[in-house]
BANUZA-301249 format. One record per residue: residue number from 1; y, z, x of N, C-alpha, C, O in turn. Coordinates in steps of 0.05 Angstrom, whole numbers, plus 32768, in hexadecimal, padded with zeros to 4 digits. Layout:
  num   n.v   n.w   n.u  ca.v  ca.w  ca.u   c.v   c.w   c.u   o.v   o.w   o.u
  NUM     Y     Z     X     Y     Z     X     Y     Z     X     Y     Z     X
...
end
This chain:
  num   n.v   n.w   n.u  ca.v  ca.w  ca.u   c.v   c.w   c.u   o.v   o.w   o.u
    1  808A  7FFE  815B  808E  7FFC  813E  80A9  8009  8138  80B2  8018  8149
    2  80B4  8007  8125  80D1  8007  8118  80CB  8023  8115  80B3  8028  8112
    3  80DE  8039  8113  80D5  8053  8112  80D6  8056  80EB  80C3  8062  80E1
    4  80DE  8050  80E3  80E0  804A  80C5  80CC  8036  80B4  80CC  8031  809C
    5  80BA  802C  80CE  80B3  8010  80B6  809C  8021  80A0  8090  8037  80A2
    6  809D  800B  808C  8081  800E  807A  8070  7FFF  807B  8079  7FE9  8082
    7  8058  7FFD  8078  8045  7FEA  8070  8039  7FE1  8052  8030  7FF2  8043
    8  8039  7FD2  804F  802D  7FCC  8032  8010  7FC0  8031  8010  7FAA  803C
    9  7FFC  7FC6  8028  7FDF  7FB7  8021  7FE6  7FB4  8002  7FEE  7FC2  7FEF
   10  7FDE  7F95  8009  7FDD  7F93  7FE8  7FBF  7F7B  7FE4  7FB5  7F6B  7FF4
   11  7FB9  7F83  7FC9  7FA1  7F75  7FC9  7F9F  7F56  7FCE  7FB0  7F45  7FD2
   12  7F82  7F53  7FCC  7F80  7F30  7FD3  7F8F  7F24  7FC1  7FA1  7F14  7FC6
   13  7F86  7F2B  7FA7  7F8F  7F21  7F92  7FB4  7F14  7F91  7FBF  7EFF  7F8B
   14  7FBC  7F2F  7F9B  7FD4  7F27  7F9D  7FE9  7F17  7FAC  7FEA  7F1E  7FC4
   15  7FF9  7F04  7FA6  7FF8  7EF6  7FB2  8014  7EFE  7FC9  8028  7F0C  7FC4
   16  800F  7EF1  7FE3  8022  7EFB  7FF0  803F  7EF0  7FF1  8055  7EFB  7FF6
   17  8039  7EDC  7FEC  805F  7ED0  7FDB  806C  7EDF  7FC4  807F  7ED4  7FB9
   18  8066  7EED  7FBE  8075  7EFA  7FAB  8073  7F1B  7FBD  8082  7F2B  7FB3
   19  806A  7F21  7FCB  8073  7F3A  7FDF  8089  7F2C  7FEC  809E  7F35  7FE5
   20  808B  7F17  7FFE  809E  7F0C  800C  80B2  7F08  7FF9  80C5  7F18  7FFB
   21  80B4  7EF6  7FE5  80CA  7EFB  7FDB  80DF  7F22  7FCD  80F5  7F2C  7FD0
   22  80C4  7F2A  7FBD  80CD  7F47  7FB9  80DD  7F57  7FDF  80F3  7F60  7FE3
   23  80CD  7F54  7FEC  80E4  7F64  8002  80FA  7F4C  800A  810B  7F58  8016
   24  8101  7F32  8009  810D  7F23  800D  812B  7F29  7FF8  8142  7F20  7FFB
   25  8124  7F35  7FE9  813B  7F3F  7FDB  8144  7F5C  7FDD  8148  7F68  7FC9
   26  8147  7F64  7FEE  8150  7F81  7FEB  8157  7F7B  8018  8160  7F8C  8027
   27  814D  7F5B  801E  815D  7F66  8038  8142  7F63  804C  8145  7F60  8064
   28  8127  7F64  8040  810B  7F6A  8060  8106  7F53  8051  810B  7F4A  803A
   29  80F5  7F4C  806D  80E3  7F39  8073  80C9  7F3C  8075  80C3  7F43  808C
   30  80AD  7F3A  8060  8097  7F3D  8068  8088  7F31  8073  8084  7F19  806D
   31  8079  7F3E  8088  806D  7F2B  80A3  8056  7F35  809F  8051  7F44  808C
   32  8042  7F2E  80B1  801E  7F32  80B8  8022  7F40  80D1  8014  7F37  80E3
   33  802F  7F52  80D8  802A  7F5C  80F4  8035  7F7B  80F5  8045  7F83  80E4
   34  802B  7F8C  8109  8032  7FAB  8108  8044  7FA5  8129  804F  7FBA  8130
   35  8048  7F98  8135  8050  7F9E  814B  806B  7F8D  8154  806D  7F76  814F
   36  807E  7F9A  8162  8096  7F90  816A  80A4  7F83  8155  80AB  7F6C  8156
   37  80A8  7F9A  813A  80B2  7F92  8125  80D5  7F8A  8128  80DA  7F8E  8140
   38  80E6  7F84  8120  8102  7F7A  811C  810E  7F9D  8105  8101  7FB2  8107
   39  8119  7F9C  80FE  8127  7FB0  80F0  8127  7FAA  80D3  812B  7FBD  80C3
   40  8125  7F96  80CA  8125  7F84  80B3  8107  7F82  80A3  8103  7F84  808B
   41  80F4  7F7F  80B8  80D5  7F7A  80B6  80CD  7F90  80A6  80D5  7FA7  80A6
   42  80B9  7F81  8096  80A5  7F99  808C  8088  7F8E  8090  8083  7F75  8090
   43  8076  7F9E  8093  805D  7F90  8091  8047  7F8D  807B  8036  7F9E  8077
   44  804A  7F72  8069  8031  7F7B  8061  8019  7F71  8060  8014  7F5C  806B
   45  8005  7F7E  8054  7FEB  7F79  806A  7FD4  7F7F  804B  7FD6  7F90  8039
   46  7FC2  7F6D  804D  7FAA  7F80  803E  7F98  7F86  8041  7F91  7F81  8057
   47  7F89  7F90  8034  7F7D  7FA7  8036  7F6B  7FA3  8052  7F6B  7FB2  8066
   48  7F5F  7F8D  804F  7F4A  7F8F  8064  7F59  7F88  8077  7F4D  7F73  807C
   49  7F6D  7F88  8088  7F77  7F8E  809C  7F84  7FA2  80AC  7F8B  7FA2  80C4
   50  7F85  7FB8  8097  7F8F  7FD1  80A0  7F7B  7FE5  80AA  7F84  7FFB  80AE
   51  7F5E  7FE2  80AE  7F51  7FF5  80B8  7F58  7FF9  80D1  7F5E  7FE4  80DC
   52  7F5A  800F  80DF  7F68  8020  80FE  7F84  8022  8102  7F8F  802D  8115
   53  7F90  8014  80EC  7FA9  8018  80ED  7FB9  8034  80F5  7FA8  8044  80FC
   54  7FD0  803E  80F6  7FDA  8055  80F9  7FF5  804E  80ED  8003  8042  80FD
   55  8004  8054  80D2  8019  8049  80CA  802E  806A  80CA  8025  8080  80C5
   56  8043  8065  80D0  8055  8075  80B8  805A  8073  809D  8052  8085  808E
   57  8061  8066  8097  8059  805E  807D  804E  804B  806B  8058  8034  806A
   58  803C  8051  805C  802C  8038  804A  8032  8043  802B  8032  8059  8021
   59  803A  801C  801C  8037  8020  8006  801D  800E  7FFF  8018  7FF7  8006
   60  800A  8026  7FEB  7FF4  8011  7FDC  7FF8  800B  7FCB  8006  8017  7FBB
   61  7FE6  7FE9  7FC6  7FFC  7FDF  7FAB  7FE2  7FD3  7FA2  7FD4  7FC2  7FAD
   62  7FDF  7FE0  7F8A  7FC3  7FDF  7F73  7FB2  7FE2  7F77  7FA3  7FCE  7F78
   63  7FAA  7FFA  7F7C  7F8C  8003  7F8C  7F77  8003  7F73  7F60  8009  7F76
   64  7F81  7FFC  7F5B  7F75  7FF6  7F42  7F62  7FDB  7F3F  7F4D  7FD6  7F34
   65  7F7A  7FC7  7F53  7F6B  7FB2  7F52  7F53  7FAB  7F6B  7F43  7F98  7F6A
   66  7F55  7FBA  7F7B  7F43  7FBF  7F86  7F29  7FCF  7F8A  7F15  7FC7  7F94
   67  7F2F  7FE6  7F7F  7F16  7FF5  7F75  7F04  7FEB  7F57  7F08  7FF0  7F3F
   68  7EF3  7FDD  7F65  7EE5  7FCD  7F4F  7EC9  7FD5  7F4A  7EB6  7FC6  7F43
   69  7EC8  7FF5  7F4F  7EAA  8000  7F4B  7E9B  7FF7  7F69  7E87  8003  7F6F
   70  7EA0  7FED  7F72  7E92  7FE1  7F97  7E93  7FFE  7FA6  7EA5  800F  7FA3
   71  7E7E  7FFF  7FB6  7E88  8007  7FD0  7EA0  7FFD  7FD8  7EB6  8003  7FCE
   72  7E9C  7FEE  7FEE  7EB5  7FD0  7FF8  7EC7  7FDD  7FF2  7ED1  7FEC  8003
   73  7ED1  7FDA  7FD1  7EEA  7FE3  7FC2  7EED  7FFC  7FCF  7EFD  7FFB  7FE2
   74  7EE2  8013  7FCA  7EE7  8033  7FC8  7EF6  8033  7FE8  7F0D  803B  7FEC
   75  7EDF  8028  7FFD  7EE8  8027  8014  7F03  8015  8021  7F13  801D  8032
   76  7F04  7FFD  8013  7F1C  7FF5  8019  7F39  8002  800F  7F4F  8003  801A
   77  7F2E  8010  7FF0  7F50  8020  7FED  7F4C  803C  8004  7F5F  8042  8012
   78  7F3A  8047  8004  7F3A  8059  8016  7F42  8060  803B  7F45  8074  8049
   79  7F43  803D  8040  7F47  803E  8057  7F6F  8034  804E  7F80  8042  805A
   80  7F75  8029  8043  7F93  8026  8036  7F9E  803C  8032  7FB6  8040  8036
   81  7F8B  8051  8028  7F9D  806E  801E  7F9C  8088  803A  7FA6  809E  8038
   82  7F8D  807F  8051  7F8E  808F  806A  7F9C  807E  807D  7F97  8086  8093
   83  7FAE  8067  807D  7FC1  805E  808D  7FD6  8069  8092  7FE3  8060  80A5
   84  7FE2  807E  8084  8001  8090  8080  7FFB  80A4  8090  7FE6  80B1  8090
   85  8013  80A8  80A2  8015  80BE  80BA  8025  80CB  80A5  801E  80E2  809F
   86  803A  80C0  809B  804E  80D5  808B  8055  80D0  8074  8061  80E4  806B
   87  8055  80BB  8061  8057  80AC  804B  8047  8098  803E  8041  8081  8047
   88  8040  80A3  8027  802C  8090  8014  8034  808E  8002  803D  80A2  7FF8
   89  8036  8071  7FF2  803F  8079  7FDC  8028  805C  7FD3  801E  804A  7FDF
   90  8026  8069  7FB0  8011  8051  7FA6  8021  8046  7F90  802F  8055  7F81
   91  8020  802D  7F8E  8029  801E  7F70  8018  8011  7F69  800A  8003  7F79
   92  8014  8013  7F49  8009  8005  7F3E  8019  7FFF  7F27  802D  800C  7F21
   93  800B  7FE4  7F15  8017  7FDF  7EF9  800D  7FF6  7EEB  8020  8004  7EE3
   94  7FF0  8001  7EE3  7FEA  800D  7ECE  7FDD  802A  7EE0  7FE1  8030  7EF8
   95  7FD0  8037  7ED0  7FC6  804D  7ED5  7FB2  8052  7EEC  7F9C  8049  7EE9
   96  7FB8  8060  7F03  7FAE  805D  7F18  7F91  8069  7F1C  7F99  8080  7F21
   97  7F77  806B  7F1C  7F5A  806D  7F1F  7F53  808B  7F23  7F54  8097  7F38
   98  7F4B  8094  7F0A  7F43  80AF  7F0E  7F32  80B7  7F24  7F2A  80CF  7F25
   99  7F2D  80AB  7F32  7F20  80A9  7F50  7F28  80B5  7F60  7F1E  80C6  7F6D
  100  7F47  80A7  7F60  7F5F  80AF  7F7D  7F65  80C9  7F73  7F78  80D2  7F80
  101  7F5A  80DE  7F5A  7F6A  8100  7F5C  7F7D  8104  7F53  7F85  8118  7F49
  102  7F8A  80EF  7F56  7FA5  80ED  7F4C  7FB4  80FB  7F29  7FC9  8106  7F26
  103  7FA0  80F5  7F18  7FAF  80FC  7F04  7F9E  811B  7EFE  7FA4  8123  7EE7
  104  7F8F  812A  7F0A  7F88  8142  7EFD  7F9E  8156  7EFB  7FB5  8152  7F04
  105  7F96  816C  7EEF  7FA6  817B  7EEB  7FB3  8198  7F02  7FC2  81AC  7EFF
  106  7FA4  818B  7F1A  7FA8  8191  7F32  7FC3  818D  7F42  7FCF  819D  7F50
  107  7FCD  816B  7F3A  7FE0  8168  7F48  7FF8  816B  7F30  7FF6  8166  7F18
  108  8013  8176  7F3F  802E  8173  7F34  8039  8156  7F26  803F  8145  7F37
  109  803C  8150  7F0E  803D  8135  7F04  8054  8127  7F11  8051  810F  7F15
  110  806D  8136  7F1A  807B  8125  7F2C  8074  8116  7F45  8081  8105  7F4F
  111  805E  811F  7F4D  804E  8119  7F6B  803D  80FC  7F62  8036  80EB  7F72
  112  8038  80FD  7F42  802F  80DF  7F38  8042  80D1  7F2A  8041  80D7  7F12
  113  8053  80C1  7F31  8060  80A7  7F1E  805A  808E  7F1E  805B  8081  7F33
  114  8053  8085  7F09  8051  8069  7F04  805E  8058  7F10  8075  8060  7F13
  115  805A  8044  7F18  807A  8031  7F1E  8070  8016  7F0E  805D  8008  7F14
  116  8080  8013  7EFB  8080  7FF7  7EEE  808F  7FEB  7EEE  808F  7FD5  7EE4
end
């Protein structure tokens, strides 16, 4: 694996032509695969394919739309948010699930930003 790459899970919902095009503009290529990546490649993958994974870095992308009150749900963002050896980062459109910890008054608000 690329010593730099990231990984992306993004939900079912979402569709994966518009990930390919989004990294298609800045230069990467998004592919279905973790192994014998190119320098260019990024992988992205969802959710239910990343269980045993081992990434350097993963971005999650709307763990809102996936946590739908389910088991399933809880466990599938949870297995998305333990893929990062060294970098995680989450995006969402709106306010991310009082679930994930994230917004108490525990963490430093810079450590939470929105990305819209």
């Amino acid at each position: 694996m690329h010593p730099r790459s990231t990984t992306r899970t993004i939900p079912r919902s979402a569709p994966r032509r518009r990930s390919s095009r989004c990294a298609g503009t800045v230069g990467l290529a998004a592919v279905g695969h973790v192994q014998g990546l190119a320098a260019n490649e990024v992988p992205v993958l969802g959710y239910e394919l990343v269980k045993g994974l081992e990434l350097d870095g993963v971005v999650v992308v709307s763990p809102d739309e996936v946590l739908d009150g389910t088991e399933r749900g809880a466990r599938l963002v949870y297995v998305a948010l333990t893929r990062a050896v060294q970098e995680l980062t989450i995006v969402s459109a709106g306010a991310l699930p009082g679930v994930l910890g994230l917004g108490s008054s525990d963490h430093d608000e810079r450590d939470v930003a929105p990305v819209w």
